[in-house]
N, C-alpha and C positions, 0 to 999 in steps of 0.2 A: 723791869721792862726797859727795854733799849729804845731810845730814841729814834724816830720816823729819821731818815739819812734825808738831808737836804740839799738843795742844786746850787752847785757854788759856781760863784759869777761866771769862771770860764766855761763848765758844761752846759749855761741860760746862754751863753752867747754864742756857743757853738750851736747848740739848739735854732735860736732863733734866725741864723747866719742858714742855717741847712733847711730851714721848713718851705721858705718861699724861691727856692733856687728853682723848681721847675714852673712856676708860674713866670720868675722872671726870664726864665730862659724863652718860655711862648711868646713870650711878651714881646722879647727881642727881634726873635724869630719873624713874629706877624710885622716889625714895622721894619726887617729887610724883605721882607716878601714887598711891603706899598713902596719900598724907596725904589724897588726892582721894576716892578709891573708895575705902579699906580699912574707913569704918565703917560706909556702905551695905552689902556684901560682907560682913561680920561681922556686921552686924546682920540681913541676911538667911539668913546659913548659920548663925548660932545658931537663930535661930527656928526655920527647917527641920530642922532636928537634933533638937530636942523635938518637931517633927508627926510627922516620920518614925519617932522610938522610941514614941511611941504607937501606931503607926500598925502599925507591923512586933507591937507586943507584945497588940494587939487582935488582928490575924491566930492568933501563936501561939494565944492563950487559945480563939479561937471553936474552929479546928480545920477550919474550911470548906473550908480550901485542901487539906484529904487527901479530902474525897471528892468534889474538882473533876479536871473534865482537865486535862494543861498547859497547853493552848491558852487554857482559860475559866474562870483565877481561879485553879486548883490547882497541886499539887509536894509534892513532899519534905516541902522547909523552907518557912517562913514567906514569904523573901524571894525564892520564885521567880514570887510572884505579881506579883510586879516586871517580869517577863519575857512574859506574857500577852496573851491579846487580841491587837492591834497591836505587841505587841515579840515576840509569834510571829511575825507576819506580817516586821517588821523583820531577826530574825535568818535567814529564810529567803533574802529577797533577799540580805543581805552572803553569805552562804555559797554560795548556787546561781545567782545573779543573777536575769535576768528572763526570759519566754518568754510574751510578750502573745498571748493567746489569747480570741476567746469562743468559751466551750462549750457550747451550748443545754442550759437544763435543763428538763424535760418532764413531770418528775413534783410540781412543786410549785406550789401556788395564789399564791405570792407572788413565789420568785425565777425569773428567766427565761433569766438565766447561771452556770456556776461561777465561785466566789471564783477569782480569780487575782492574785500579787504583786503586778500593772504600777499596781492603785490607790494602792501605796505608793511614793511619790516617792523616787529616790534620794541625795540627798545627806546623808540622816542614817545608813541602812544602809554609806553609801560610807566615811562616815568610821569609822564599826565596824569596819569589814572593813581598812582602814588603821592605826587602834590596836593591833586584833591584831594586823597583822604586826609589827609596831615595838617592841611592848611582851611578847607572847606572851599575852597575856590570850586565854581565852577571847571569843568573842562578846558571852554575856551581861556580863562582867566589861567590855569593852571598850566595848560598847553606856552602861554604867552610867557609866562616865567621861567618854563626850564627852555625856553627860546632864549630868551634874553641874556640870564644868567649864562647859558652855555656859548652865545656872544663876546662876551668878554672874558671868560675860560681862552675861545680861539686865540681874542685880540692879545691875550699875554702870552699865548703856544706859538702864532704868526711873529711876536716880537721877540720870541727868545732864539727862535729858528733864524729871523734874521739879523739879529744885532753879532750872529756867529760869522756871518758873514762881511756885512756892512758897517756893525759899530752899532753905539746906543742909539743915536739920533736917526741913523735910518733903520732901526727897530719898530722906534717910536713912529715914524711915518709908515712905516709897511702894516703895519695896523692901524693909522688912519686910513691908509689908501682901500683897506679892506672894507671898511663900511661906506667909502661910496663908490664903489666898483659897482659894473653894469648889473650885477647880479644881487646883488645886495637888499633889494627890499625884502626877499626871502629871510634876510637874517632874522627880523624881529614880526616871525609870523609865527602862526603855528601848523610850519613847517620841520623836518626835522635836517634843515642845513648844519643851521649852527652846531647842533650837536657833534654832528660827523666832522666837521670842521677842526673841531679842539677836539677831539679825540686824534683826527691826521695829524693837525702840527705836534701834538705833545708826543704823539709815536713817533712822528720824525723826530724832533729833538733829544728822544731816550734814545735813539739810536746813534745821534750824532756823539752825543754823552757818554754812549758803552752801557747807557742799563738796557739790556738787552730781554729779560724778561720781564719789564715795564712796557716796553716796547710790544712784544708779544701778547701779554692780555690786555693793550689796547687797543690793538688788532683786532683781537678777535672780539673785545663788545662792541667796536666800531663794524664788525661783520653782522652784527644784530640791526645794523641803523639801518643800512642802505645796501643794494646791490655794487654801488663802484666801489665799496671796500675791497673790491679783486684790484682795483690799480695800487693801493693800500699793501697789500699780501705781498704783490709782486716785487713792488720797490723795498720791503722788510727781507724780503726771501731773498734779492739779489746781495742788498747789504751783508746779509750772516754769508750769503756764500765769499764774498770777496772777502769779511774777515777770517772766516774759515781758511781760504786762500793766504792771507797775511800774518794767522795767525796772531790778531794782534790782542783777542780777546779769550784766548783759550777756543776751543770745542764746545763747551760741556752749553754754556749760555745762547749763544748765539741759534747753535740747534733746537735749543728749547722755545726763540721765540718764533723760528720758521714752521717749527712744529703747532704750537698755539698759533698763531696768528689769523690759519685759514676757518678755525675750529667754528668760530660765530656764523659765518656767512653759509657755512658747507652744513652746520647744524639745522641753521635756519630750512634754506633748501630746500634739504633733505625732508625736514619735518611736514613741508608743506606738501611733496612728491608722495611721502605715507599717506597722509590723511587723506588725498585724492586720486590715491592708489595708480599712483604716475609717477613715475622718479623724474620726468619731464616738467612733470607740472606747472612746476612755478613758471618754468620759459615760456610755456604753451599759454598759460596766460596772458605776461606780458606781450606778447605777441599776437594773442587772438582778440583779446579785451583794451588793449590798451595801443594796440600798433608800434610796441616799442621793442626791437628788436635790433643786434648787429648786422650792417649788413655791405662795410666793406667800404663805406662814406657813399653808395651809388644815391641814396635821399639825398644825403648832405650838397654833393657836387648837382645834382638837377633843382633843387632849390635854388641853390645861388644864385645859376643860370637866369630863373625866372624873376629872382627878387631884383640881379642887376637888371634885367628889362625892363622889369617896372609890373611882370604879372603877378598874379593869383589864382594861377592856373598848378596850384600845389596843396598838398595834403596839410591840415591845420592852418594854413594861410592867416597870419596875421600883420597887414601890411607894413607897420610903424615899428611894431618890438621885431620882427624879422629882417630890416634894414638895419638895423640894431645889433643885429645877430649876424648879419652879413659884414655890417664893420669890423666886428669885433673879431671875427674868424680873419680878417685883411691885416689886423694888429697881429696875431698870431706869431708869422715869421720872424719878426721882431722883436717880439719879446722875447721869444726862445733862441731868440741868436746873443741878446742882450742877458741870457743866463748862463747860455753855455760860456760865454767869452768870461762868466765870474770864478769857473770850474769847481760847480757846487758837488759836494759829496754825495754820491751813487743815489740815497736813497731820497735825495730831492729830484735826482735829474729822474731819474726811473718814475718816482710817485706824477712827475708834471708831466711828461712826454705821454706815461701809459693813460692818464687822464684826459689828453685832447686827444688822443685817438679813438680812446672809445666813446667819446663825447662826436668830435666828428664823425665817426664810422656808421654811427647807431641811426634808424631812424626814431624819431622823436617830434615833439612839439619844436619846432625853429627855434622857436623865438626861447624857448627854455634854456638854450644854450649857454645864455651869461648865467645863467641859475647852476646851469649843470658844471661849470670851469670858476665857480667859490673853490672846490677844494684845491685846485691849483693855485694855491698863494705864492707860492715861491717868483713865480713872473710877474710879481711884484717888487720883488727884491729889488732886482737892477734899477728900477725909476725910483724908488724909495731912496739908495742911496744918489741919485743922478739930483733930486729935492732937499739933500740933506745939506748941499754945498749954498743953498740958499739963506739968506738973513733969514730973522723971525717974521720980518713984516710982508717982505715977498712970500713966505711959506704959508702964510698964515690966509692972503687973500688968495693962494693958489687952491690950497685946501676947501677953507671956506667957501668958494667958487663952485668947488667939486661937490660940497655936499649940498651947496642949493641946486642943485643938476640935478644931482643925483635923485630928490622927493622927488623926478619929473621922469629920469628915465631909468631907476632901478626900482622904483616902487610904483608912478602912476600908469606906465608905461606898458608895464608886465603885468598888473592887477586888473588893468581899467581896458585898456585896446589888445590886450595879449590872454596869456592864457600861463602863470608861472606852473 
């Protein structure tokens, strides 16, 4: 009988040389990912961490939230105003799903249907309703985590989009600047901003890159999130055509992701037009149940009118977040003069410009306005770098500055005297 054959030292060392090579390769992998992103992501979840305890400790003090409903602004505690508004609407659909209906309504000079869920796109309620099974959280508690989590997804999609432009250091601020921007308390609600958010910058940035069917299916899950994923489409679709044009990336790709990209939003739709046996329907909603419709800025320009005067002689009037919002639209020029002059690639300039159009054009809540231009990060770009040329110790109390504002007018502002 022959001897069992034995592992001579070089095949134990080549062995033991090749077993751990892909754990160390993850290994690698995970700590250039934190050297990449870890101080954008830091530098934006500090900041947000001081908007947000301002923000929660203004709630405490005013008291507003005890004698609101839950639906509009009120609770308990402090932090179920977090929950409100549209994260009513959000926790509804993960718990009972959908049931597209219109139900004429007869008795009122404005709305013409009942509110019904189907105007809340699914894939932020879906991943709710999937946290909690997996984790046991509550809704609300569940909702609040793929908020958050999805927050800092953006703040390293916002920093990879701009450090292409500006460099690392105004990377890392264009995702501070992000968390205390006017619109910003939405980030860490249960709302579904964030999510649309990093799903935009990481589709702009697969296109800035050439992956161009990366680019495309996250288009179209970001067409599951929200309705403006059409400014989304449009800046992906202009992109493949100019490379089309330049052929700088072959045909075969670029068409693929023009093709996928509207898929989400044109599904969604769609689905909701069947089930209420109206290919209209979802509009007719928006429009009859909720007064949200384009229509050209004539709300937007008779607003202003009345907010510079100082009335409240306008639809959703809310006096303090719509001066707000009246600012903010005066910055406007500015900024977008302050981006073009960087001569950002097609599908930044297309994604920003189609986004304050349909944001201005639309009627709407006013005061929503800083909520509805989060996915316009790119006009943050140019002040990001214009901040970068600053010491540590200037940036740091300019920031910091920003983010104790911010608990005051992107969170208490919009939750407590507005309507996000």
């Amino acid at each position: 009988m022959s001897a069992m054959p034995t592992l001579v030292p070089a095949e134990s060392a080549q062995c033991e040389s090749t077993l751990p090579a892909e754990p160390v390769a993850l290994h690698e992998r995970s700590r250039r990912l934190v050297r990449r992103y870890g101080p954008a992501v830091a530098c934006y979840a500090a900041l947000k961490l001081v908007g947000f305890y301002i923000f929660m400790r203004l709630v405490h003090y005013s008291g507003y939230h005890l004698t609101k409903p839950l639906r509009l602004g009120g609770g308990a505690h402090p932090w179920d105003v977090l929950a409100s508004f549209d994260g009513w609407w959000y926790q509804q659909v993960a718990e009972f799903g959908y049931d597209p209906q219109l139900v004429p309504v007869t008795d009122s000079p404005w709305y013409t249907f009942q509110e019904n869920s189907a105007a809340f796109f699914p894939l932020y309620p879906g991943l709710m309703r999937l946290v909690s099974e997996f984790t046991g959280l509550g809704l609300y508690g569940a909702g609040m985590m793929v908020s958050v989590v999805a927050s800092l997804f953006a703040a390293a999609g916002i920093f990879a989009v701009a450090e292409r432009l500006g460099g690392v250091r105004a990377g890392v601020i264009a995702a501070g600047l992000w968390a205390v921007c006017p619109g910003s308390g939405a980030e860490w609600a249960v709302y579904s901003d964030s999510t649309f958010v990093a799903l935009t910058a990481w589709s702009c940035y697969a296109v800035l890159t050439g992956r161009w069917i990366t680019a495309g299916l996250l288009t179209l899950v970001a067409g599951l999130n929200r309705p403006t994923s059409a400014t989304l489409i449009a800046a992906v679709g202009l992109a493949g055509l100019v490379a089309l044009y330049r052929r700088t990336d072959g045909i075969g790709r670029p068409l693929a992701a023009m093709t996928l990209a509207p898929l989400g939003l044109l599904g969604y739709v769609g689905w909701v037009g069947w089930r209420m046996g109206d290919w209209g329907g979802y509009f007719k909603l928006q429009r009859g149940a909720w007064l949200h419709f384009f229509d050209g800025g004539r709300f937007t320009v008779a607003t202003m009118r009345s907010v510079l005067l100082g009335r409240s002689d306008y639809l959703f009037a809310s006096p303090v977040p719509d001066l707000l919002a009246g600012l903010i639209i005066m910055a406007l020029p500015v900024l977008i003069l302050l981006l073009v002059r960087l001569r950002p690639p097609a599908v930044l300039m297309v994604h920003t410009l189609v986004t304050i159009a349909t944001v201005l054009g639309s009627q709407q809540v006013f005061s929503n306005i800083s909520r509805y231009l989060l996915p316009a990060f790119p006009l943050l770009i140019p002040p990001a770098i214009a901040l970068s040329r600053l010491n540590r110790l200037a940036l740091a109390a300019c920031l910091g500055t920003c983010a104790l504002a911010s608990g005051w007018f992107a969170g208490f502002a919009i939750f407590q005297l507005g309507a996000p």
